[in-house]
MIGU-509213 format. One line per 5 residues: number of its first residue (from 1); their letters; for each residue x, y, z of N, C-alpha, C, O. Coordinates in steps of 0.2 Angstrom, whole numbers, plus 5000, padded with zeros to 4 digits. Atoms other than C-alpha are relative to their C-alpha. Layout:
NUM = A = X:Y:Z:X:Y:Z:X:Y:Z:X:Y:Z | ...
***
This chain:
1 = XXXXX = 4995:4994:5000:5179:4603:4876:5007:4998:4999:5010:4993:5002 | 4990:5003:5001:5199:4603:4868:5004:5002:5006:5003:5006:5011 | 4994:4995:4993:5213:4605:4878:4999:5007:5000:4998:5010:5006 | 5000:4992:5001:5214:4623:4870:4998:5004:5004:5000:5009:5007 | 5006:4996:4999:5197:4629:4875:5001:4999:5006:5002:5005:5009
6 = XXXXX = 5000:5003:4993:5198:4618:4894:5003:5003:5005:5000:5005:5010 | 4994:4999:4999:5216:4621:4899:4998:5009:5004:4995:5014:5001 | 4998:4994:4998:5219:4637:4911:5008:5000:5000:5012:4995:5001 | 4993:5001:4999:5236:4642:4908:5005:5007:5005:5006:5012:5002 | 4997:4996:4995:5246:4651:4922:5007:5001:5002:5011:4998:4999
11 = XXXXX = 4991:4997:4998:5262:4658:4929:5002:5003:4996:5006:5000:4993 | 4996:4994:5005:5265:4674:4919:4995:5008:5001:4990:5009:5000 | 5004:4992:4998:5262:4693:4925:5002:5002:4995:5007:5000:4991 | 5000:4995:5007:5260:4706:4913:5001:5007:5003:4999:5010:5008 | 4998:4989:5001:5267:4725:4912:4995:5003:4994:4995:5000:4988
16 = XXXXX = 5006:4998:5006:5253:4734:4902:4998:5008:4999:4998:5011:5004 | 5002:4995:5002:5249:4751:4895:4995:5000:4998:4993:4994:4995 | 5008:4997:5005:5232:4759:4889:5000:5005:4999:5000:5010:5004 | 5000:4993:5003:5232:4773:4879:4994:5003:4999:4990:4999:4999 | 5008:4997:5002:5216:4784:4876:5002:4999:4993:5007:4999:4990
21 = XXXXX = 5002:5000:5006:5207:4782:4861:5006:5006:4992:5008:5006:4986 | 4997:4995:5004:5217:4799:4854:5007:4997:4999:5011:4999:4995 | 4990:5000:5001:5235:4793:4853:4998:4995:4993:5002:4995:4989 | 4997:5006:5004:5231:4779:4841:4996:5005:4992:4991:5010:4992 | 5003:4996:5006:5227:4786:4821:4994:4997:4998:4993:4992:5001
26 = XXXXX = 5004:5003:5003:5213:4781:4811:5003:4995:4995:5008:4997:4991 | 5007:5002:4999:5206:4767:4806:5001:4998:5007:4997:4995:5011 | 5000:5004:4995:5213:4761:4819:4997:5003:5010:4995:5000:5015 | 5004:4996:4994:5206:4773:4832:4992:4998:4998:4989:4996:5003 | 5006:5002:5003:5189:4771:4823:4998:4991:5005:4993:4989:5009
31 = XXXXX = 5000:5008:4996:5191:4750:4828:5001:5000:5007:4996:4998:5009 | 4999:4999:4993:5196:4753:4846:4993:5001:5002:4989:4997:5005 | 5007:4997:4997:5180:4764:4848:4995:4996:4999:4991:4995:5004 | 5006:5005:5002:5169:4752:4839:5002:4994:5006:4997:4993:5010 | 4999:5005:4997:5176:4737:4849:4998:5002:5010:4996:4998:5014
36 = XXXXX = 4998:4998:4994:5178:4747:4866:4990:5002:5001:4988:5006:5005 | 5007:4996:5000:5157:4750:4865:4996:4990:5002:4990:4989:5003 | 5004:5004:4999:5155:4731:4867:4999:4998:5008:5002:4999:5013 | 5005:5002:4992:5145:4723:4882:5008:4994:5007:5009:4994:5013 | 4995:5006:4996:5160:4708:4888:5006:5002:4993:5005:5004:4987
41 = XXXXX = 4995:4999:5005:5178:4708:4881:5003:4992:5003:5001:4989:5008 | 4996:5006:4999:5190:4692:4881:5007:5003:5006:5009:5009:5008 | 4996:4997:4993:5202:4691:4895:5007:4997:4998:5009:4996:4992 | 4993:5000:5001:5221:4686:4898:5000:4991:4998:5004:4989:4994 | 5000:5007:5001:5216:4666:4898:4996:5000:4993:4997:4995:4990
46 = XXXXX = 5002:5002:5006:5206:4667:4882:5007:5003:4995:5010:5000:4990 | 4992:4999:5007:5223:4675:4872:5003:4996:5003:5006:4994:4998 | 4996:5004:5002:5233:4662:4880:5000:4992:4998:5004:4988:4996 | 5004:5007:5006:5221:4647:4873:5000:5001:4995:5001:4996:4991 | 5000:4999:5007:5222:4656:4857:5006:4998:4998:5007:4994:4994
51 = XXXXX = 4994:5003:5001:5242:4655:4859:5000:4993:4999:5000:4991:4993 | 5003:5007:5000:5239:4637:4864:4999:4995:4995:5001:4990:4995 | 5005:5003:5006:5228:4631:4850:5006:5000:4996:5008:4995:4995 | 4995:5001:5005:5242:4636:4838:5006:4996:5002:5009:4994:4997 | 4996:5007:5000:5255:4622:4846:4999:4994:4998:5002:4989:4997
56 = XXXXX = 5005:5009:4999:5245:4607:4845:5002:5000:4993:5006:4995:4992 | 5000:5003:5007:5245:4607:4825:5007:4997:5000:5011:4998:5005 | 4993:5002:4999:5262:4599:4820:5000:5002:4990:4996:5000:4985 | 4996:4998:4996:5271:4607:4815:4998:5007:5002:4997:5011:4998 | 5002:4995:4998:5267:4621:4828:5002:5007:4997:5007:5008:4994
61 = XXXXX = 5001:4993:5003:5262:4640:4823:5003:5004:5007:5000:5006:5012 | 4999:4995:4995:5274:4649:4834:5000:5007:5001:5002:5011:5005 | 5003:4994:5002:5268:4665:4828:4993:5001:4998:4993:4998:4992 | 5005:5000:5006:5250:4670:4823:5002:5001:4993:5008:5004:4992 | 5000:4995:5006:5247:4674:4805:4999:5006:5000:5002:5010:4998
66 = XXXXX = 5001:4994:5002:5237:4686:4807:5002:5005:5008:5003:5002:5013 | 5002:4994:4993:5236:4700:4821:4994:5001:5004:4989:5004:5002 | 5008:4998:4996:5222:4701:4835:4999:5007:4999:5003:5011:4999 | 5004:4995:4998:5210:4713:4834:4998:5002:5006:4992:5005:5007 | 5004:5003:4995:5207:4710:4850:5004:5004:5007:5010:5002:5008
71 = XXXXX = 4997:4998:4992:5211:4722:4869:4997:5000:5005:4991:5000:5006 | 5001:5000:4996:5212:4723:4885:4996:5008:5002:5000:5012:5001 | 5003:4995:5000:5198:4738:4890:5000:5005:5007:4996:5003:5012 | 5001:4997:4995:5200:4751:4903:4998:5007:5000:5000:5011:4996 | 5004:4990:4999:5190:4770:4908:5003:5001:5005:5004:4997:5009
76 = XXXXX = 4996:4999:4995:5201:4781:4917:4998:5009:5000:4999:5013:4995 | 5004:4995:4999:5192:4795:4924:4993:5002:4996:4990:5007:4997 | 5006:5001:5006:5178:4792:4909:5004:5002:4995:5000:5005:4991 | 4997:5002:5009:5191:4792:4894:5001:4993:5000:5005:4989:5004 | 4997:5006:5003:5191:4776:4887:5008:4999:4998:5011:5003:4995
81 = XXXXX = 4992:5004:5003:5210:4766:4885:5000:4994:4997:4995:4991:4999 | 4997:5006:5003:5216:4751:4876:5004:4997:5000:5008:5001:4996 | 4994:5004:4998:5229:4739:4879:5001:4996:4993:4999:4990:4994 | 5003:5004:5004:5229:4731:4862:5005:4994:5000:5010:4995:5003 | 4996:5006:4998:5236:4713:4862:5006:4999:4996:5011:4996:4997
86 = XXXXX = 4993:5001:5004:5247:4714:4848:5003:4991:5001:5008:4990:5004 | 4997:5008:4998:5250:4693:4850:5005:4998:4995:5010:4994:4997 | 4999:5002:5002:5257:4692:4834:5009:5005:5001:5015:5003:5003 | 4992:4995:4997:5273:4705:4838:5002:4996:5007:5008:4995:5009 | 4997:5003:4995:5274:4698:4854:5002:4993:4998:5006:4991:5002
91 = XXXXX = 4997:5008:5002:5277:4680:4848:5005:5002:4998:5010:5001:5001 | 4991:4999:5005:5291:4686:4837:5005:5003:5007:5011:5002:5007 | 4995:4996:4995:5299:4696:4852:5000:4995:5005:5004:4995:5009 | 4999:5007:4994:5296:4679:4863:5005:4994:4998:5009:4991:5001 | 4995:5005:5002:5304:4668:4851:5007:5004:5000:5012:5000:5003
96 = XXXXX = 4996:4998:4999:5317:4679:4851:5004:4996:5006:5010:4994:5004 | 4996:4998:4996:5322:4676:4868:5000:4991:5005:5001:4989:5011 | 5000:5007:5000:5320:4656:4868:5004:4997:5001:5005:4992:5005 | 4992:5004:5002:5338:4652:4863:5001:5001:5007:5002:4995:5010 | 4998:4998:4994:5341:4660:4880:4999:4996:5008:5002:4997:5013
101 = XXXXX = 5003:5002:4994:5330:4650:4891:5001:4992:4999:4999:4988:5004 | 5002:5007:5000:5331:4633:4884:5006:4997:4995:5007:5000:4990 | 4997:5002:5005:5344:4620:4877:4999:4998:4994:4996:4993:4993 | 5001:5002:5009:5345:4618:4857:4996:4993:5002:4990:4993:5001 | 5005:5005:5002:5339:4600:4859:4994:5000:5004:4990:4995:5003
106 = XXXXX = 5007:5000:4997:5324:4604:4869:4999:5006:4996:4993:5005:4995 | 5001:4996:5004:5323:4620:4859:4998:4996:4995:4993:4998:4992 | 5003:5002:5007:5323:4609:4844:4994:4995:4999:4991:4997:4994 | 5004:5004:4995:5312:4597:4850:4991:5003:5000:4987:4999:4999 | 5006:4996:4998:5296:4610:4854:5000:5006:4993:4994:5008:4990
111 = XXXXX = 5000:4998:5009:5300:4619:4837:5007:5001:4997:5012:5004:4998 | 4994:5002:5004:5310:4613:4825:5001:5006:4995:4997:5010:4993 | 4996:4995:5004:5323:4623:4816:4998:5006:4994:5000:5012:4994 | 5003:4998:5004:5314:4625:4801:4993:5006:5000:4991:5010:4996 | 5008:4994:4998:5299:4634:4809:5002:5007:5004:4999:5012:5003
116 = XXXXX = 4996:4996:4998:5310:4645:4818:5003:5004:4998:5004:5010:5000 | 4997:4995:5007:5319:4652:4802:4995:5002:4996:4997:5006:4993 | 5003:4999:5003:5304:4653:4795:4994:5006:5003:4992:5011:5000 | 5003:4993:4994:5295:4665:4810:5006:5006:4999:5004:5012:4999 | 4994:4993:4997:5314:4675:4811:4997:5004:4992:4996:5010:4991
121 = XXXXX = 4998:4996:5007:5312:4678:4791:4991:5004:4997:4990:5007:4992 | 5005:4999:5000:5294:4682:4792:5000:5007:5005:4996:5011:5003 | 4997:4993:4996:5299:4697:4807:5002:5003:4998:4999:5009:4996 | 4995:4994:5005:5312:4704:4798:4996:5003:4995:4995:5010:4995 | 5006:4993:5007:5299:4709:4783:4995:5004:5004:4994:5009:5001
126 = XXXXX = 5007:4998:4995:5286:4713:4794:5003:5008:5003:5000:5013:5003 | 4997:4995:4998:5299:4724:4803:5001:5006:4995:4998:5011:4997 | 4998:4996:5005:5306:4734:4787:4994:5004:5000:4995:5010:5001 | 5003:4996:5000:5287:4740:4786:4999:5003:5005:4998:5009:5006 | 5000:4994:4993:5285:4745:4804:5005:5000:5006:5006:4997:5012
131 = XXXXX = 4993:5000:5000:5301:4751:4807:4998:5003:5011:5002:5001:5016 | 5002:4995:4992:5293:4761:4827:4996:4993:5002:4991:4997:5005 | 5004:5002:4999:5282:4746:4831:5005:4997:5007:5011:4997:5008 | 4998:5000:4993:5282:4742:4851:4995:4996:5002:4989:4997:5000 | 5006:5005:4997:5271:4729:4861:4997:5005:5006:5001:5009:5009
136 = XXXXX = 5003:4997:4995:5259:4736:4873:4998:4996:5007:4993:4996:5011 | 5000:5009:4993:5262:4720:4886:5005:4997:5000:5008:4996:4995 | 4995:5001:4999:5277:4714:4893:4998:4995:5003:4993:4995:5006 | 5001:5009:4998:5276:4695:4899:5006:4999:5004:5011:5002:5002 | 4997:5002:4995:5286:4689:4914:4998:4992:5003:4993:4991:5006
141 = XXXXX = 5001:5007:4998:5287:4670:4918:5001:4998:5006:5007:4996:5006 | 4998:5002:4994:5288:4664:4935:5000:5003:5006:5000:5001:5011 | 4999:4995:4995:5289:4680:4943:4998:5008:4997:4995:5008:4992 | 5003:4993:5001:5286:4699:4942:5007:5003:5001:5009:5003:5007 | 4997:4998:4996:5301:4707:4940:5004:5005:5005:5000:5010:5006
146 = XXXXX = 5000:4995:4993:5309:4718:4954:4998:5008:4998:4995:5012:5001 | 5001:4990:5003:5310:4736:4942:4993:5000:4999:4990:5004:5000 | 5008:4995:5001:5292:4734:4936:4994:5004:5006:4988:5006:5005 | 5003:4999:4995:5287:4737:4955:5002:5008:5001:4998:5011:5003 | 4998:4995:4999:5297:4752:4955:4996:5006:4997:4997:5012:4998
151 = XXXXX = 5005:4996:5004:5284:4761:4946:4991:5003:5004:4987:5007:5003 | 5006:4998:4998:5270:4759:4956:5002:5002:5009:5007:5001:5011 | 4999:5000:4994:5264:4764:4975:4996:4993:5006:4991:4990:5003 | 5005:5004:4996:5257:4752:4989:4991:5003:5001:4987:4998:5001 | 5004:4997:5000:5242:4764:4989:4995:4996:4992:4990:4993:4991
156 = XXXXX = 5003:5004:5005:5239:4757:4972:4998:4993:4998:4995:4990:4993 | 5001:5008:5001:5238:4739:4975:4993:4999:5000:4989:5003:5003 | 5007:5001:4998:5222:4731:4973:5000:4992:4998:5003:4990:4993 | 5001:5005:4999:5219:4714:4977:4994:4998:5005:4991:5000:5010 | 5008:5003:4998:5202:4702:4978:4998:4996:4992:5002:4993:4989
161 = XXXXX = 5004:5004:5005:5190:4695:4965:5004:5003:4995:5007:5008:4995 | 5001:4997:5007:5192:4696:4948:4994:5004:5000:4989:5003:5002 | 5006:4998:5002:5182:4708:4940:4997:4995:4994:5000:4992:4990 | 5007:5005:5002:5164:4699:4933:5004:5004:4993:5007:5009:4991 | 4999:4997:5009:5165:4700:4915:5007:5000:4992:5007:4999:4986
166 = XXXXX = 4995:4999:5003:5183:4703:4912:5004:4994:4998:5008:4994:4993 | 4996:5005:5001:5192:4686:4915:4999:4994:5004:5003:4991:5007 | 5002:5007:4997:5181:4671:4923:5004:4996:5001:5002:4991:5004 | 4996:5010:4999:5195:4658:4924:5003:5001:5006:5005:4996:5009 | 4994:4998:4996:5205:4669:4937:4995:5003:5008:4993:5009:5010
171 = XXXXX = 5004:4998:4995:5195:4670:4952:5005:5005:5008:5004:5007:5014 | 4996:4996:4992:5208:4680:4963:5003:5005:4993:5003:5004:4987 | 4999:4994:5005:5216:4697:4956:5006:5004:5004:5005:5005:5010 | 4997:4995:4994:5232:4706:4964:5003:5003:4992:5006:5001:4987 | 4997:4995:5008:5237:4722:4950:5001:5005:5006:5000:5004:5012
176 = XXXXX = 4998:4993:4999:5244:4739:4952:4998:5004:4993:4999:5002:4987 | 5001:4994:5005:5240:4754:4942:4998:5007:5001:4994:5010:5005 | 5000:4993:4996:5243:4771:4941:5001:5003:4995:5001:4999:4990 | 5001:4998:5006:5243:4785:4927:5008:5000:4997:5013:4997:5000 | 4994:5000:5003:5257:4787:4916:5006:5003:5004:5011:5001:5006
181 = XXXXX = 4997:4995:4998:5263:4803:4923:5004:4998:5006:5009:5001:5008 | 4996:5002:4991:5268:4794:4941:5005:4996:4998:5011:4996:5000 | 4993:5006:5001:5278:4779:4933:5004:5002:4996:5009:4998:4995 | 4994:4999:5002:5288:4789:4924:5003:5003:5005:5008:5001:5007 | 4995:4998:4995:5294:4800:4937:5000:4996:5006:5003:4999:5011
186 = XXXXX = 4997:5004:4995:5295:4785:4949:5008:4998:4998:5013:4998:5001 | 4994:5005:5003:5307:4776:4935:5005:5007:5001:5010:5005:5004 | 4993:4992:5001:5319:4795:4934:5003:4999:5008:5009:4998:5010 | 4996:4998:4991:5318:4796:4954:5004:4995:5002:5009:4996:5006 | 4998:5005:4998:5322:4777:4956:5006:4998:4996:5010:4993:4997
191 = XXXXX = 4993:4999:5006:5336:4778:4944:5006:5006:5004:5012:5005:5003 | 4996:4996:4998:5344:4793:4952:5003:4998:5005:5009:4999:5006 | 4997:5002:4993:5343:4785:4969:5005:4995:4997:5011:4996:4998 | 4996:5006:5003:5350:4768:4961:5011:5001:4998:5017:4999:4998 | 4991:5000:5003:5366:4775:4953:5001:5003:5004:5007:5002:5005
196 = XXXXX = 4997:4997:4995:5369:4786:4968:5003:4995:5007:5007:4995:5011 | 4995:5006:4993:5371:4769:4979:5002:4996:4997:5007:4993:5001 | 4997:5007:5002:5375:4755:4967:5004:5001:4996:5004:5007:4993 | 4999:5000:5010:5384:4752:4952:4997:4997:4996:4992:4993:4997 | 5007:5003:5006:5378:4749:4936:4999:4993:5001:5001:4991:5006
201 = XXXXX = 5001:5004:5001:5372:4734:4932:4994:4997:4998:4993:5000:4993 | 5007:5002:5002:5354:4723:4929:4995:5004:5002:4990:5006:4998 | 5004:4999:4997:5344:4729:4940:4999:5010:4997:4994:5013:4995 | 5002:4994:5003:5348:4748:4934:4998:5000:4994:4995:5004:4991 | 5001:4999:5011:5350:4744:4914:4994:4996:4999:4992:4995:4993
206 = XXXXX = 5007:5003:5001:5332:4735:4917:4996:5004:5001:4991:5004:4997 | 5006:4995:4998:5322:4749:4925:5004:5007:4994:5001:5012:4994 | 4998:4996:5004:5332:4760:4911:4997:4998:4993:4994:5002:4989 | 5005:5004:5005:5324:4748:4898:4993:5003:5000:4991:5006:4995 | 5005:4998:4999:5308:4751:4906:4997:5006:4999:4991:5008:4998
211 = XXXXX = 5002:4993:5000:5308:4770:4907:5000:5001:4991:4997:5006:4988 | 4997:4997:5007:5314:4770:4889:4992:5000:4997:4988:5005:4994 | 5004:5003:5003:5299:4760:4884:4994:5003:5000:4990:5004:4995 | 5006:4995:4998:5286:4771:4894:5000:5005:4997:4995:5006:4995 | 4998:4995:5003:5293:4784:4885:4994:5001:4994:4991:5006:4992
216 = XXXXX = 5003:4999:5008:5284:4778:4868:4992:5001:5003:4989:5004:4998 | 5007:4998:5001:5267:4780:4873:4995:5007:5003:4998:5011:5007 | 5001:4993:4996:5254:4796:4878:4999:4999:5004:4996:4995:5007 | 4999:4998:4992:5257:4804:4893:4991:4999:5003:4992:5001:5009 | 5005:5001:4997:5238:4801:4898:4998:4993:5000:4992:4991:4998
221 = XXXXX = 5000:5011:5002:5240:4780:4897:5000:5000:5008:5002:5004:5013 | 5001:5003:4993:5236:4770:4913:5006:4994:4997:5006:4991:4992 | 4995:5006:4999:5251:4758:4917:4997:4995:5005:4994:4997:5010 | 5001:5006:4993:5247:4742:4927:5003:4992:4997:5004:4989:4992 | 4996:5006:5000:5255:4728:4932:4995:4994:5004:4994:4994:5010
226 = XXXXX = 5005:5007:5002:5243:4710:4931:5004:4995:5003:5008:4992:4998 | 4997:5006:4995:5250:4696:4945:5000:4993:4994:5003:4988:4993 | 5002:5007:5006:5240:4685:4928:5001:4996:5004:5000:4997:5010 | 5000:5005:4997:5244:4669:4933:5002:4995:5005:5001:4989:5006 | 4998:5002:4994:5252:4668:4947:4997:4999:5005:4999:4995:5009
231 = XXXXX = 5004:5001:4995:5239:4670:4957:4997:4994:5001:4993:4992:5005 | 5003:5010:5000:5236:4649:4953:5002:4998:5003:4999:4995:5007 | 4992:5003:4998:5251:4646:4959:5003:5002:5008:5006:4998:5012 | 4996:4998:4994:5256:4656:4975:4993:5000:5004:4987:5002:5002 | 5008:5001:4993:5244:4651:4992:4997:5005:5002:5000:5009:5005
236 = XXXXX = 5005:4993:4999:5229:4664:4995:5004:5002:5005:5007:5008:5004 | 4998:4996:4994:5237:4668:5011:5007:5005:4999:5009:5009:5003 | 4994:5001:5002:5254:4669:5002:5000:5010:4996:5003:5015:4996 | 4999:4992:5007:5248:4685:4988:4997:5004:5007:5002:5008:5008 | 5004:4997:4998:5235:4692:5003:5007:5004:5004:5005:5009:5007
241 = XXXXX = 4998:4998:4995:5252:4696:5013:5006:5004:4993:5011:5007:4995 | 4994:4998:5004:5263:4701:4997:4999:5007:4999:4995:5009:4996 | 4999:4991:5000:5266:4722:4999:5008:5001:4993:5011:5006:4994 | 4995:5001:5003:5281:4718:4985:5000:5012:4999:5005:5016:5000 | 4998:4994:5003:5279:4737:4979:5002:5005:5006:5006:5010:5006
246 = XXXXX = 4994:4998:4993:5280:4741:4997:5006:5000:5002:5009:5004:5006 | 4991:5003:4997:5296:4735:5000:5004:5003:4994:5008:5007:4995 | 4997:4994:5005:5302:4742:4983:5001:5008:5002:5006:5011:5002 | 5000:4995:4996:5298:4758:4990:5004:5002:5008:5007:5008:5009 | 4997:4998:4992:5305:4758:5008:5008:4998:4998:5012:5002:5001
251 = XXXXX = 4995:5004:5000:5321:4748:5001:5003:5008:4996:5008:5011:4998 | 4998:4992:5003:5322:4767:4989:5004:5004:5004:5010:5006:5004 | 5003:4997:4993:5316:4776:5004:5008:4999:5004:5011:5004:5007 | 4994:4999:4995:5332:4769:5014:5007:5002:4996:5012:5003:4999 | 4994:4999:5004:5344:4771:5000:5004:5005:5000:5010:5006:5000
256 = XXXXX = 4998:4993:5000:5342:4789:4998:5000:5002:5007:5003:5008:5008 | 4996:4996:4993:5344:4792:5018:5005:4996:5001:5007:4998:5007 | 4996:5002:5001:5357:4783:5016:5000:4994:5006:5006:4992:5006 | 5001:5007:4996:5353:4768:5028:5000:4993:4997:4995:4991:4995 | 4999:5006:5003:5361:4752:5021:4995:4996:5003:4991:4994:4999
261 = XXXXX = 5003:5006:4998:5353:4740:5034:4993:5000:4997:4990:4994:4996 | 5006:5000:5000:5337:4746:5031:4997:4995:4991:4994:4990:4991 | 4997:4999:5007:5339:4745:5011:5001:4993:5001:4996:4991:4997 | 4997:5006:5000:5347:4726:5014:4995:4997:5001:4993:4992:4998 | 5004:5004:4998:5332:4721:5024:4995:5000:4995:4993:4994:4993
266 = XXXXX = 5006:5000:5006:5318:4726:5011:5003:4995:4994:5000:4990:4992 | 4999:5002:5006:5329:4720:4997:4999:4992:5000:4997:4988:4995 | 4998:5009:4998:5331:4701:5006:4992:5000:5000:4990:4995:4996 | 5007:5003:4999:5312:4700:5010:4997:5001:4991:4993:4996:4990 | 5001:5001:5009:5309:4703:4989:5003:4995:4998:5000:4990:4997
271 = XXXXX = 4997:5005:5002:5323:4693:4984:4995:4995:5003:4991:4992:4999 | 5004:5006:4997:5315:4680:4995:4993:4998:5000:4992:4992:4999 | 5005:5004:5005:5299:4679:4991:5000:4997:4993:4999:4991:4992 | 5001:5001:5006:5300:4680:4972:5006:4993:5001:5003:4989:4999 | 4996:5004:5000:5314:4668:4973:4994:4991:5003:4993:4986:4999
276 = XXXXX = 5003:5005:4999:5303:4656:4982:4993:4998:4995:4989:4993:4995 | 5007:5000:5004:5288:4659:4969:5007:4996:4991:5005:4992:4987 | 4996:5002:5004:5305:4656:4954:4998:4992:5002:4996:4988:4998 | 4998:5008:4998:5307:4638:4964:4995:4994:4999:4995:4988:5000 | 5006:5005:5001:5290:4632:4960:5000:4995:4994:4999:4989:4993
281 = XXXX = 4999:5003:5006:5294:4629:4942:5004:4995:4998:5004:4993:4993 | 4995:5008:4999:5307:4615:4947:4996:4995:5004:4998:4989:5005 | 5003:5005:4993:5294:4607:4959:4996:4994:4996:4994:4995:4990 | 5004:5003:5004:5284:4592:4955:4994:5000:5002:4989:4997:4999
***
């Protein structure tokens, strides 16, 4: 067996929508339906052995060619939804944001210059024909972060097994999910409360982002938020005690009765976990 195939690769949660079958047009609704009627589907570790596979050649494929046909599957209340992986769109919105995280000679280094101009000028056209095109998966490295919690309730949490079928490599599971209609008026209320005690800043123009974002899909879509691969990485006892959405909530909760201390103490126990979950990726 290759590396590609062998290799589990970990440490990155996902923000995910599933639309019902109706939002999306034909043919492409027609493919959904057909695909969503089979028996096992591929999971978040087989798309990122797929990513994978394409580094290894030299000079690496930092974007597919083509497009997955290929989604994450969910029934919500017996309507089918679909998460489509979109891998090819998301590469291009990941190189994007490469300069940002790594120095040019280690940037050049892991893909050189020329492959890199050659991906940006290959986006750009691709863009011109889909001028509204939007990823239905948001990728976070290291951490989960703080606004995508603001969407969901504790009540929501579900953490245990992976479910059989959907993603064998991941023997442990901590998500959240909720219908569309809640995490948008979580993101308005948590936004209201936010500019009535802070000033602007990341934390609001990020949960501003994310509402924008919600915005693009239909209003009967399941949002959820996927720990993915973190779950390798942070000690069972470590996720089985993690309420992060909890603490989002309360930290709200003390803002709008106007209880700084209270509001301080939630915020430090978040900071402080995820902080401790950032510092792994410096460890040997």
């Amino acid at each position: 067996m290759g590396l590609a195939s062998s290799v589990t690769v970990p440490y990155a949660a996902y923000l995910r929508v599933y639309e019902p079958l109706a939002a999306f047009p034909e043919p492409e609704r027609a493919h959904w339906a057909r695909y969503a009627r089979r028996e096992s589907f591929p999971g978040v570790q087989d798309e990122l052995r797929r990513s994978l596979a394409d580094l290894l050649p030299t000079p690496p494929v930092p974007v597919p060619v083509h497009e997955s046909g290929d989604a994450f599957v969910a029934v919500v209340d017996g309507v089918v939804c679909v998460c489509p992986w979109r891998t090819r769109l998301r590469g291009w919105l990941a190189l994007e944001g490469l300069a940002e995280r790594f120095p040019a000679p280690v940037l050049d280094a892991v893909l050189p210059p020329v492959v890199r101009r050659q991906a940006e000028a290959d986006y750009e056209r691709w863009l011109e024909r889909n001028p509204d095109a939007r990823p239905w998966i948001r990728t976070a490295t290291w951490q989960v972060p703080l606004r995508w919690f603001v969407l969901f309730s504790a009540e929501e949490r579900e953490y245990g097994k992976g479910e059989p079928g959907c993603d064998t490599a991941e023997p442990l599971m901590l998500r959240y999910r909720t219908p569309m209609v809640q995490a948008r008026r979580r993101v308005a209320r948590g936004l209201r409360t936010l500019r009535d005690a802070i000033e602007e800043g990341p934390l609001i123009d990020g949960l501003v982002d994310v509402g924008r974002w919600l915005e693009e899909f239909h209003p009967r879509s399941l949002v959820e938020l996927d720990y993915g691969g973190l779950v390798h990485m942070v000690p069972e006892a470590q996720l089985e005690e993690d309420h992060s959405a909890a603490d989002t909530a309360e930290g709200l909760a003390a803002l709008r009765a106007g209880d700084g201390a209270r509001a301080g103490a939630a915020y430090e126990r978040l900071t402080e976990r995820w902080r401790a979950v950032r510092d792994r990726q410096f460890a040997n």
